[in-house]
C-alpha positions as CSV (number, residue, x, y, z in Angstrom):
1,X,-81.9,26.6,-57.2
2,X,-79.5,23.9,-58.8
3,X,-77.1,24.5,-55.3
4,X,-80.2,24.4,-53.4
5,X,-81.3,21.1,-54.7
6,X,-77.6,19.2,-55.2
7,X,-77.4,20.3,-51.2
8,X,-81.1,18.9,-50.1
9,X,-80.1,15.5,-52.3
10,X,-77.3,14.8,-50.1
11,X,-79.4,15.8,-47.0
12,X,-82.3,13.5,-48.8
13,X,-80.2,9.9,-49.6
14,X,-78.3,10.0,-46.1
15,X,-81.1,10.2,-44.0
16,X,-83.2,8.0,-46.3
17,X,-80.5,5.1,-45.9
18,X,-78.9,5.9,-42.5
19,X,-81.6,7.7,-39.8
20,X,-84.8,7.2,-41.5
21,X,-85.0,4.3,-44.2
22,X,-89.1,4.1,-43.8
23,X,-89.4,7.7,-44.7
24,X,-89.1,6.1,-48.6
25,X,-92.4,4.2,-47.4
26,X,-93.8,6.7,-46.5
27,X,-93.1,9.3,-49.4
28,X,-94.5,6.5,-51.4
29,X,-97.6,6.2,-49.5
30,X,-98.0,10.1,-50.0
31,X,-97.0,11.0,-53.5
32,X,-99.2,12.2,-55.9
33,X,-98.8,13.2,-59.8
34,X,-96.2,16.0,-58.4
35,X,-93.2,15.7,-56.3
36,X,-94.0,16.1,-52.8
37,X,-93.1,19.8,-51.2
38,X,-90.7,19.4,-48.6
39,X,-91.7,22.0,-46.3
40,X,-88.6,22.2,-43.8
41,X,-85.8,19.7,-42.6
42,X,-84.0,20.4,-39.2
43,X,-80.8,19.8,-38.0
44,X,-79.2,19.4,-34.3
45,X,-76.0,20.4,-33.2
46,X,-73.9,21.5,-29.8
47,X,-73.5,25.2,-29.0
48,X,-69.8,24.7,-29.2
49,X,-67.6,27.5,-31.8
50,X,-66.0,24.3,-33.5
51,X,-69.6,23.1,-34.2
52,X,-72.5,26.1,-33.4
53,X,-75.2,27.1,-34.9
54,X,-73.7,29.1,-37.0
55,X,-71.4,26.9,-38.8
56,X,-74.1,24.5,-39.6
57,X,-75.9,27.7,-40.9
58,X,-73.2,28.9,-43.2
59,X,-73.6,26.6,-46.2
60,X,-77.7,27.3,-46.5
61,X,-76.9,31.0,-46.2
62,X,-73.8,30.8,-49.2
63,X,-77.0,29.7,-51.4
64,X,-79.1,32.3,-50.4
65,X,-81.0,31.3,-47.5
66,X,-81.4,34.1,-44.8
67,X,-82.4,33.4,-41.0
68,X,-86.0,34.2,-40.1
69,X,-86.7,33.3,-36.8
70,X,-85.3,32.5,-33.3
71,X,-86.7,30.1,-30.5
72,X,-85.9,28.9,-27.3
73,X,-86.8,26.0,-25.3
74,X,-85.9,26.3,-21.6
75,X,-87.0,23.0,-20.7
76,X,-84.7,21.0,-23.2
77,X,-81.8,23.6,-22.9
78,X,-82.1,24.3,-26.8
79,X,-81.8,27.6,-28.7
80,X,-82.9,27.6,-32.1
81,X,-83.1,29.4,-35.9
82,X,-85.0,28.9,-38.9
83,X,-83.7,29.8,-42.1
84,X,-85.6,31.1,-45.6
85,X,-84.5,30.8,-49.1
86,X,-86.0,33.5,-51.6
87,X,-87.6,31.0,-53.8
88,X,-90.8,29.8,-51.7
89,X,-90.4,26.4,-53.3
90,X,-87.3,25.8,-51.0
91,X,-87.1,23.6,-48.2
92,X,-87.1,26.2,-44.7
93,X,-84.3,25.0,-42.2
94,X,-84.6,24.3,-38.9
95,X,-81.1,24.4,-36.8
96,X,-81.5,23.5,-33.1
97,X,-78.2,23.9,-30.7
98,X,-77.8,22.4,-27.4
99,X,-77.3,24.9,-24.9
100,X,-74.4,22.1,-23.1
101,X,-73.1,25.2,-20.8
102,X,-76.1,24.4,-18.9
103,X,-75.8,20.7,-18.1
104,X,-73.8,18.8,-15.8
105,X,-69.8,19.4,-15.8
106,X,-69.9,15.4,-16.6
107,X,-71.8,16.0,-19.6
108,X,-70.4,19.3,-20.6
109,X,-66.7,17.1,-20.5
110,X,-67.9,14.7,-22.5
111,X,-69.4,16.9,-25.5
112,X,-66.1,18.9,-25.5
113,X,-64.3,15.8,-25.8
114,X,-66.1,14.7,-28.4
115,X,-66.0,17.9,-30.6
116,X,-62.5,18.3,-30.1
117,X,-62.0,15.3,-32.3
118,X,-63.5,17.0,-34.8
119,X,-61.2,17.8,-37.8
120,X,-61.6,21.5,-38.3
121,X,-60.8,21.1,-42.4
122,X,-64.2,18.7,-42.4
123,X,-66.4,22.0,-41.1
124,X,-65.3,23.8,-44.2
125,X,-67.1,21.1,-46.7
126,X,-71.0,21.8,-46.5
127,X,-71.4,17.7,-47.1
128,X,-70.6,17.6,-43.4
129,X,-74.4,18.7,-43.0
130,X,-75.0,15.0,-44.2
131,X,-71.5,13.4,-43.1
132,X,-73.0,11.7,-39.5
133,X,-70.3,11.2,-36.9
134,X,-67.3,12.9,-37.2
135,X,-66.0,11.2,-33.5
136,X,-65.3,8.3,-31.7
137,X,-67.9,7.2,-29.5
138,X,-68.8,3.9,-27.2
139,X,-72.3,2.9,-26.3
140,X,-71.8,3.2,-22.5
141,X,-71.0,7.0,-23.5
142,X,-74.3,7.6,-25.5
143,X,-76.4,6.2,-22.6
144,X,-74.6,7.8,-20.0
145,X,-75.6,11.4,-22.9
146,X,-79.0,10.1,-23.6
147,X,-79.5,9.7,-19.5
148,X,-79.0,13.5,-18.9
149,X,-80.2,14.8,-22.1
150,X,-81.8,12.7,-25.0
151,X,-81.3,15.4,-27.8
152,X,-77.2,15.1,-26.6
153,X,-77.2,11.4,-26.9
154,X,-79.3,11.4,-30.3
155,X,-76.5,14.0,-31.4
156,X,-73.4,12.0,-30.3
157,X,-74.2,8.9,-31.7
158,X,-76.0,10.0,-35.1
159,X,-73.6,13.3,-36.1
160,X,-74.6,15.7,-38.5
161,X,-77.7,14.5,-40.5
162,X,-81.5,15.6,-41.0
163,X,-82.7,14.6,-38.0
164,X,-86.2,15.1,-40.6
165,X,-87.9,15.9,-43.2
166,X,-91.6,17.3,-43.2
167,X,-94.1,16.8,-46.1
168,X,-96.2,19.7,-46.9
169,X,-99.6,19.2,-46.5
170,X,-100.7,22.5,-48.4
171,X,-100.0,20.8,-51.4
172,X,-101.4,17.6,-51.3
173,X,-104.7,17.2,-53.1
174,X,-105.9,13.7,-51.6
175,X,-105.4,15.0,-48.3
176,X,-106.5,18.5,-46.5
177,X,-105.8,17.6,-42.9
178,X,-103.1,16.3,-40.9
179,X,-105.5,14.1,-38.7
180,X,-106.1,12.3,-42.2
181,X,-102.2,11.9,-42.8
182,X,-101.8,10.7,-39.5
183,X,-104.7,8.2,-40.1
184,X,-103.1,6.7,-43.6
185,X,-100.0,6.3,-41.7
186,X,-101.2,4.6,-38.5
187,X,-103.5,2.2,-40.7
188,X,-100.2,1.5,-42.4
189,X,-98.2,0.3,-39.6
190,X,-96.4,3.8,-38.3
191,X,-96.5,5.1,-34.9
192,X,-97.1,8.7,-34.6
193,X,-95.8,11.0,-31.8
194,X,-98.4,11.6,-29.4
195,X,-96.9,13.7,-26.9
196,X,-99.3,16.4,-26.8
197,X,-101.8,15.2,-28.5
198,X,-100.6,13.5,-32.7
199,X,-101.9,16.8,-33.9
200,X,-99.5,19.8,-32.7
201,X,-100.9,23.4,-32.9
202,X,-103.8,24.7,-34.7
203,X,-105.3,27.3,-36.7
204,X,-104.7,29.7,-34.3
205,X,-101.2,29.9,-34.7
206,X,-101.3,29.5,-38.0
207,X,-99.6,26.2,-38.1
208,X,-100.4,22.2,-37.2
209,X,-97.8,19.4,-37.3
210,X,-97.6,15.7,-36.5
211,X,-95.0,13.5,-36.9
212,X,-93.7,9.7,-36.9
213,X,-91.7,8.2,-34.3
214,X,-88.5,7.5,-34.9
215,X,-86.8,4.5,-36.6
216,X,-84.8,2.2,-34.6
217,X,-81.7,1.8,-36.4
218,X,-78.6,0.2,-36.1
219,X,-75.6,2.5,-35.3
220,X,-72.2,1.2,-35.2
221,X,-69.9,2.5,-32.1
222,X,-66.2,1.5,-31.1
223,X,-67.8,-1.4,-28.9
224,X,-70.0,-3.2,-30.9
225,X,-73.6,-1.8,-33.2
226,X,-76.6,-1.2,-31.5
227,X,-80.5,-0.1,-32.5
228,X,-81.3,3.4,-31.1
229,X,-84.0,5.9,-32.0
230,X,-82.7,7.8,-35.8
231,X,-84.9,9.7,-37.5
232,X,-88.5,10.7,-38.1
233,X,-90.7,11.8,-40.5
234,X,-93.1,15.0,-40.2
235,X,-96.1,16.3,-41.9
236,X,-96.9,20.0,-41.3
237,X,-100.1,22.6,-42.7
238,X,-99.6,26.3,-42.8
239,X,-102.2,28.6,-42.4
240,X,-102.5,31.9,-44.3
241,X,-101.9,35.3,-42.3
242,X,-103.8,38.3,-42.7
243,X,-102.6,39.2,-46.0
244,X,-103.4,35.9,-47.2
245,X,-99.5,34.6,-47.2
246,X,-98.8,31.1,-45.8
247,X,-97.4,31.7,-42.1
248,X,-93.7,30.0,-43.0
249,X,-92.4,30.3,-38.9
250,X,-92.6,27.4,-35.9
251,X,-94.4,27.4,-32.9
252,X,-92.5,26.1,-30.1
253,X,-94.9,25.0,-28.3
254,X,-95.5,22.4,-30.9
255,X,-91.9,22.2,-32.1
256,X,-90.8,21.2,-28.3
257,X,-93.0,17.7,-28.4
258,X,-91.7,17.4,-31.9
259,X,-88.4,16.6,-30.6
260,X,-89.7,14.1,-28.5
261,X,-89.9,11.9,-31.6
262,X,-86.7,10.6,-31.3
263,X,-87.0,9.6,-27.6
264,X,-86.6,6.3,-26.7
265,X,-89.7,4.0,-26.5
């Protein structure tokens, strides 16, 4: 677990200082005697070879994790996996793609220019998974991204990062229910995603999540810094399946408002 845990520390301080600096807030606000469980973290890239799925994949899976699940979303143009380590106790990863073959020729230009900056060498260190941007970009290029697709802006401005975290709820003992998370949080200042409806799924499928909405933070771009939506923090509660196991896949029903967290307010 030592790789497992030296990986999810880098993962941890970047998005703690650079996409999501009030998720220390609100891991205060939730920590009891133990650590909190971190339940999953996901991650966003472009379906491009230089930068796919895969390659974004490759360092969980050189520490043992193994994929698990697969999971589209037609609306957004997003293909997905999620990723399981043998120890229960680590974090499940969740790797979105953008599917950029099916957008506009303007955009799909633009992403390709993008990823051709990156240097191939810098794919080949996993700290990349925490590195943000690894190419030039100006603002009038992210809006012109976040206009067609918000998930290709968030991308091209932010890099590689956890675009979150996601406390277990299982494991809390002051709290049982993610309505009550969401209450502690909202009476605490913190806006919670309510794009259909601040509690996502349900018993029935064996999984409900909420989450916060993004922080604005300040990104610097070849033209100046400006505040855009980073990243947000989620709370999730798995139910047990038949032979009593905690359920440990997505819904994507739920997980498709999820990523409208980062949209801008």
């Amino acid at each position: 677990m030592e790789r497992v845990e030296q990986l999810f520390s880098g993962l941890w301080q970047d998005y703690i200082q650079r996409l999501c600096p009030s998720a220390a807030q609100v891991h205060d606000l939730l920590t009891e005697e133990e650590p909190l469980l971190n339940d999953h973290i996901a991650l966003r890239t472009f379906n491009l070879p230089k930068v796919g799925l895969d390659r974004l994949a490759a360092p969980f899976i050189a520490i043992g994790y193994k994929p698990c699940g697969r999971y589209k979303f037609e609306a957004k143009k997003l293909y997905a996996e999620h990723f399981e380590h043998p120890n229960p106790l680590a974090p499940k990863v969740f790797i979105s793609e953008l599917m950029v073959g099916q957008f506009s020729s303007l955009l799909q230009q633009t992403v390709r220019d993008l990823v051709n900056q990156v240097p191939e060498q810098a794919m080949h260190d996993p700290a990349f998974l925490y590195g943000g941007r690894l190419w030039d970009l100006d603002y009038a290029t992210y809006e012109l991204l976040a206009a067609e697709s918000e998930y290709a802006g968030w991308l091209a401005a932010h890099g590689f990062g956890a675009n979150h975290f996601t406390v277990s709820i299982n494991q809390l003992e002051q709290f049982t229910e993610v309505a009550e998370v969401n209450h502690l949080l909202r009476h605490n200042g913190f806006e919670i995603n309510s794009s259909g409806g601040e509690v996502k799924g349900n018993p029935e499928v064996m999984l409900e999540q909420s989450s916060t909405m993004a922080d604005r933070v300040e990104v610097g771009f070849t033209d100046g810094v400006y505040t855009i939506p980073g990243g947000f923090y989620e709370f999730a509660k798995r139910y047990p399946k038949e032979d009593g196991e905690l359920y440990t896949g997505f819904v994507e029903a739920s997980a498709d408002k999820i990523f409208e967290s980062t949209d801008a307010s």
